[in-house]
N, C-alpha and C positions, 0 to 999 in steps of 0.2 A: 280634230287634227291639230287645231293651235297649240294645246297643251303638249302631243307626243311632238310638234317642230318646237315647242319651247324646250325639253326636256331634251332633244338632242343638241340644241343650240348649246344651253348651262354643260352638258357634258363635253362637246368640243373645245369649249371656253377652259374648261377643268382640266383636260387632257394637256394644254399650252400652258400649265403653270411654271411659272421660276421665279428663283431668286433673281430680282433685275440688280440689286447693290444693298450694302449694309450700311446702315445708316445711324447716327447716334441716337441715344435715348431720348432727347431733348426734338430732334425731331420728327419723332415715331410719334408725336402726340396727336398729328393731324390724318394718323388712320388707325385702322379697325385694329384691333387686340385678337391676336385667334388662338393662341395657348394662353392657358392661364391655372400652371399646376403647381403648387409644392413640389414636389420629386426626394428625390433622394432612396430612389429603392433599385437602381442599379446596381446589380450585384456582379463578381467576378464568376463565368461563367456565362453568363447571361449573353448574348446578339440582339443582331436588328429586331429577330422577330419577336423577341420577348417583347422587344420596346412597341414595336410597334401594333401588338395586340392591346395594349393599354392606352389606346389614343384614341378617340372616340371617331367613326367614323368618316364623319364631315371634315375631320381634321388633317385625316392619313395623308392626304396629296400635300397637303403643309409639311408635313414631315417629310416623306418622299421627294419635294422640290429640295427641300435643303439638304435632303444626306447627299442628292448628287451632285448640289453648290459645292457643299462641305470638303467631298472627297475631291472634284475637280480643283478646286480652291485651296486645296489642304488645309482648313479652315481649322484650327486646333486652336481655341480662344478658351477661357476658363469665364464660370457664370458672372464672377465679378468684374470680369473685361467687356463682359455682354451690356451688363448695366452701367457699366461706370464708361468703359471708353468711347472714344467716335469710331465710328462704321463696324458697330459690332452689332447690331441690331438688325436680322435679314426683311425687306421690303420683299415683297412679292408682286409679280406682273400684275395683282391686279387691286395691289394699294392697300392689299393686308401685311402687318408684320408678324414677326414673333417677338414676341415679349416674353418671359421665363424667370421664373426664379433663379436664384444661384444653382440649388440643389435640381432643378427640373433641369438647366442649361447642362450642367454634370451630366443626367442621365442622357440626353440627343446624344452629347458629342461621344459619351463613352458608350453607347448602343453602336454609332457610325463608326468606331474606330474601332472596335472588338470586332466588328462584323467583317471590318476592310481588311485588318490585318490578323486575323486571327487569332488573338491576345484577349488575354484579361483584363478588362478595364471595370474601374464601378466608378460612380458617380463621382468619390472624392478625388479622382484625377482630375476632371475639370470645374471643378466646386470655384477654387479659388487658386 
């Protein structure tokens, strides 16, 4: 029985993720790293679900908390604003960030913005 009350515990936990704020790169060093991709294969055509078939499981709610940051937020930042400015960096409730390459940060935001608006986006729209 401990393990099935742990296992709903980690999932109700899972279920309350968010983005709490974005935060700069310089202070994202005092937690967890939870993407960690090259990218760049967002294509024109492609949506959410292209993208988010390509994210490994344990990831998907990482992604899933930020596309509805993103869209509430109108969050349209390009990968080099990710890494280079302050409060581009999304913190999660539970002290995990995203961290991203230029070209992976391209593919989130043009997956979230093809999907929202129904448009073509690929990764070189938010590359840089």
């Amino acid at each position: 029985m401990d393990c099935l009350h742990e296992q709903y515990s980690k999932e109700s936990e899972l279920d309350k993720m968010e983005v709490i704020s974005m935060i700069s790169k310089e202070e994202s060093s005092n937690h967890e790293i939870s993407f960690g991709r090259l990218g760049g294969f967002f294509e024109n055509g492609m949506r959410w679900k292209d993208y988010i078939d390509t994210v490994l499981p344990e990831k998907r709610l990482y992604a899933e908390a930020f596309r509805k940051f993103a869209v509430s937020n109108n969050i349209r930042i390009t990968g080099e604003q990710h890494q280079e400015s302050s409060e581009a960096v999304p913190l999660f409730s539970d002290g995990t960030i995203m961290s991203l390459s230029w070209r992976a940060w391209g593919d989130i935001m043009a997956a979230i913005w093809s999907e929202e608006e129904n448009k073509d986006y690929n990764y070189m729209d938010f590359y840089m």
